[in-house]
VEXPA-653437 format. One record per residue (C-alpha): y, x, z; residue in three letters. Coordinates in steps of 0.2 Angstrom, whole numbers, padded with zeros to 4 digits, always signed. Layout:
BEGIN
YXZALA;...
***
This chain:
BEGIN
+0055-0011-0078UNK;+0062-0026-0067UNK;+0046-0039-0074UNK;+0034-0035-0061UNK;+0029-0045-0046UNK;+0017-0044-0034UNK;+0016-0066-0029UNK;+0003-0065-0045UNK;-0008-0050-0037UNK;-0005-0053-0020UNK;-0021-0050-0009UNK;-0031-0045-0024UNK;-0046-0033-0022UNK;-0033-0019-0024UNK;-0022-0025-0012UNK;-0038-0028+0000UNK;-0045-0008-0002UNK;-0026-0001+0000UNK;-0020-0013+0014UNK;-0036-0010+0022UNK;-0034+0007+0023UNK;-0015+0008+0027UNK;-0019-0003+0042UNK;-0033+0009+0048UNK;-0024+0025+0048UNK;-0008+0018+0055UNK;-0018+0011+0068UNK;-0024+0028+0073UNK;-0008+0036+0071UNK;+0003+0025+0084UNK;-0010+0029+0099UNK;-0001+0045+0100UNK;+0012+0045+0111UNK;+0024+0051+0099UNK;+0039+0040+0088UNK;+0034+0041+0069UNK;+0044+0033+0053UNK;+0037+0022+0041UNK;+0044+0023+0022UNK;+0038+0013+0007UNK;+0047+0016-0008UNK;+0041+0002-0017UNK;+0042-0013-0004UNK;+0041-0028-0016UNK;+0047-0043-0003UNK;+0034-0040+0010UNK;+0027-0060+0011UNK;+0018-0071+0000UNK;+0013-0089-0001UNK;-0006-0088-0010UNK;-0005-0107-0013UNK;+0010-0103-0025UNK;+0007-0107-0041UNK;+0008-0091-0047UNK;-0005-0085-0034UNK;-0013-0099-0041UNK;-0014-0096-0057UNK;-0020-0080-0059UNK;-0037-0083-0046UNK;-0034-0064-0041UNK;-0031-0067-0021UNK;-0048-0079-0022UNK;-0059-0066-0029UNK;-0049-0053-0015UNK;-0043-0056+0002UNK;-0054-0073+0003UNK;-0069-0065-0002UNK;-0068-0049+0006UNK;-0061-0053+0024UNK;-0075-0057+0033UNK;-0084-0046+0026UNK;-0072-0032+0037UNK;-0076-0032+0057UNK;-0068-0044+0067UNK;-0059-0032+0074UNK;-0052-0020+0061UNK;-0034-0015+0062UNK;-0031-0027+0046UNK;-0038-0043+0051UNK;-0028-0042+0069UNK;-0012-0040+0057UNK;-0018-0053+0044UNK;-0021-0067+0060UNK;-0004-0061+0065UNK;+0007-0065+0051UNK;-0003-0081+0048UNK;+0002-0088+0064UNK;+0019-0084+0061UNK;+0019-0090+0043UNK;+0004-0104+0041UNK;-0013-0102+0034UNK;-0006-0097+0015UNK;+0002-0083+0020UNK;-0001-0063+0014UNK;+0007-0050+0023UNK;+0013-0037+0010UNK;+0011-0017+0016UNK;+0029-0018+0024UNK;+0025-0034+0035UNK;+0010-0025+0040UNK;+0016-0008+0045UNK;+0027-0014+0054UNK;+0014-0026+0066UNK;+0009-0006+0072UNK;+0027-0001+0073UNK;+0035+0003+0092UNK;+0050+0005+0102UNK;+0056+0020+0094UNK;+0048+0020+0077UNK;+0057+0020+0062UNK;+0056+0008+0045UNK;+0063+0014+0027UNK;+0059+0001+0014UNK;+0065+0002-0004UNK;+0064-0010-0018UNK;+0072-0012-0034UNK;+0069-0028-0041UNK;+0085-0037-0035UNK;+0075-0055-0034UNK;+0060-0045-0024UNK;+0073-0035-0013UNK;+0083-0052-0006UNK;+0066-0059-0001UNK;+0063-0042+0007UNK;+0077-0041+0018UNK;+0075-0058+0023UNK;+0056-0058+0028UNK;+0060-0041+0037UNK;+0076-0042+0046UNK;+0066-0048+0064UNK;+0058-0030+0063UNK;+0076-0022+0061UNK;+0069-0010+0044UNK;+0082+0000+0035UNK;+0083-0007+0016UNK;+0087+0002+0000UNK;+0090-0008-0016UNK;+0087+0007-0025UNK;+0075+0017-0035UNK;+0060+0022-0024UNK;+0059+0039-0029UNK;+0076+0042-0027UNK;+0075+0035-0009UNK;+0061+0044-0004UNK;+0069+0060-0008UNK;+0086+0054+0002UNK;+0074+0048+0016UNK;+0065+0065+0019UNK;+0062+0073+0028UNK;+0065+0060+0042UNK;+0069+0057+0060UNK;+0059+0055+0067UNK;+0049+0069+0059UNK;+0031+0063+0061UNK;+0027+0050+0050UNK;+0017+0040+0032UNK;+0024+0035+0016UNK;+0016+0023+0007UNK;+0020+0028-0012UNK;+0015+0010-0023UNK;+0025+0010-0039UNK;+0017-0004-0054UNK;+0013+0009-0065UNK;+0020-0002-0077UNK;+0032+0012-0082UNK;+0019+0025-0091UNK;+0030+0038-0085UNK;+0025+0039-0068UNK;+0009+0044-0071UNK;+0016+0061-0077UNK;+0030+0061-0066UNK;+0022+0057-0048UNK;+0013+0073-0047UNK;+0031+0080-0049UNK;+0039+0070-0034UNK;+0024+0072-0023UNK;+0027+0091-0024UNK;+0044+0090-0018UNK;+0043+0077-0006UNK;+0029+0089+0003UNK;+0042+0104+0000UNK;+0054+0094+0012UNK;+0042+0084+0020UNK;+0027+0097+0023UNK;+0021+0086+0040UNK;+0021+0071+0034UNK;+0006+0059+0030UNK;+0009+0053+0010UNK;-0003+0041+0003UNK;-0001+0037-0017UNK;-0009+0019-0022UNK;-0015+0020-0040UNK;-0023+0007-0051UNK;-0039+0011-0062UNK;-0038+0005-0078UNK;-0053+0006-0094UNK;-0039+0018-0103UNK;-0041+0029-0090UNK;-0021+0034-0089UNK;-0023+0039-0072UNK;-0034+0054-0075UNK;-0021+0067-0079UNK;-0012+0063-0064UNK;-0027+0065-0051UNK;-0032+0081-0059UNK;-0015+0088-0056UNK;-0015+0079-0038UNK;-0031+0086-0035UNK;-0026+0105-0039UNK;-0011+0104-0031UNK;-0017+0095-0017UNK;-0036+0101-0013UNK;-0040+0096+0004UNK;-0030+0078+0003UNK;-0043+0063+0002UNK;-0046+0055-0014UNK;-0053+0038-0013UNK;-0059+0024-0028UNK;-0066+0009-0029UNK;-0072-0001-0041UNK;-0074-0019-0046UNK;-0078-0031-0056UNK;-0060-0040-0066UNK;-0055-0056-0059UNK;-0052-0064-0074UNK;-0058-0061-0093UNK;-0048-0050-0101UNK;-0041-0045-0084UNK;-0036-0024-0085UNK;-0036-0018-0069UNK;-0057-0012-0063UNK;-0053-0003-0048UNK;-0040+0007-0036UNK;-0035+0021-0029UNK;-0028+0030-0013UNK;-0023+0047-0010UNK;-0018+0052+0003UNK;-0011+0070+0009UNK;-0011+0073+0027UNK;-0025+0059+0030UNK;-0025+0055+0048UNK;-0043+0057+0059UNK;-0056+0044+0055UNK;-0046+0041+0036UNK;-0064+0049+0028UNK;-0074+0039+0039UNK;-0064+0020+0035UNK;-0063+0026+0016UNK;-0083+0028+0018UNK;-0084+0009+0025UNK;-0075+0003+0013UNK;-0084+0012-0002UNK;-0099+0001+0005UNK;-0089-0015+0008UNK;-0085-0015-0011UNK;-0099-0009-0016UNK;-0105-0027-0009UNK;-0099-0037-0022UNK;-0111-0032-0035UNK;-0123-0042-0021UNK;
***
């Protein structure tokens, strides 16, 4: 439950269409004039180092992030935070979801990280303390349940567990209900890998009953490795901010690219 981390998958093609996406519809959502709270209840530490060895060795960030960027406009909302962090930290560095969110955040926004992984948690609090984020060393579920419905009220959750425990495909359908129960304003995106055993299928159709008109959003790709499980990923997202269809569009075509 505590083995996974993200330094071996960092800026993968998964990472690419989920942080690609987060960064579009937070993008649009701070040029309302309104405070919003950011939560992530699976924060992993927030910074990685893609010449690390472990980056290294599993070639996942080569066939993503340095494949893929350019291919993105010059200007989309992920590339400004990308050439952000990377002036801050050097050339290597990959901004995880909580460094990037809070690159959009304001003066009166709010930031709720959780991470459980006690390794992954006191690298979190030490890339984020700058950005003054409120940090939970705790089950993110749990925390998302404490955390809402928050102040302020309008706001995203990024939901982006490892799926390495089986269970969460049968019990996120579950927490997503009652978070929008307490939450019913709130934007809630779920990342989800696609694997060849297809174990995310029960869960999506019970997401997609329960949430009809929430966007749903694949891509799929080729594995970076031999042997390599994970073929594609998943975004839903209930609440989708304006424009979300339209970027999840560009980024169906942006994938479809590497087949070319």
């Amino acid at each position: 439950m505590l083995s996974y981390q993200h330094i071996f998958h960092a800026g993968n093609l998964a990472d690419v269409h989920k942080h690609a996406l987060l960064c579009a519809m937070l993008d649009y959502m701070v040029q309302k004039d309104k405070p919003l709270t950011y939560i992530e209840t699976h924060a992993g530490r927030g910074l990685y180092d893609l010449g690390s060895a472990e980056a290294v060795k599993t070639g996942e960030a080569a066939q993503g992030i340095a494949r893929l960027e350019e291919r993105l406009p010059a200007d989309h909302p992920y590339r400004r935070r990308l050439r952000e962090e990377r002036a801050i930290f050097g050339p290597d560095a990959y901004p995880g979801s909580p460094l990037l969110a809070a690159g959009f955040l304001r003066d009166g926004d709010a930031m709720h990280l959780a991470e459980l992984h006690p390794q992954e948690f006191r690298e979190l609090a030490n890339v984020m303390e700058p950005w003054g984020a409120h940090l939970r060393q705790e089950d993110g579920f749990r925390a998302a349940l404490a955390l809402t419905p928050p102040t302020p009220r309008r706001g995203f959750m990024l939901i982006d567990p490892s799926f390495e425990v089986k269970a969460d495909y049968d019990a996120i359908p579950k927490h997503m209900a009652a978070l929008t129960r307490k939450w019913n304003v709130g934007t809630i995106a779920l990342w989800y890998p696609l694997l060849p055993s297809g174990l995310h299928r029960p869960m999506m159709a019970a997401l997609r009953d329960r949430f009809p008109e929430a966007l749903a959003h694949e891509v799929r790709f080729p594995p970076a490795r031999e042997g390599h499980g994970l073929v594609g990923s998943g975004m839903f997202v209930v609440n989708p901010p304006w424009g979300s269809e339209a970027e999840a569009e560009r980024l169906t075509a942006l994938f479809a690219g590497l087949t070319r």
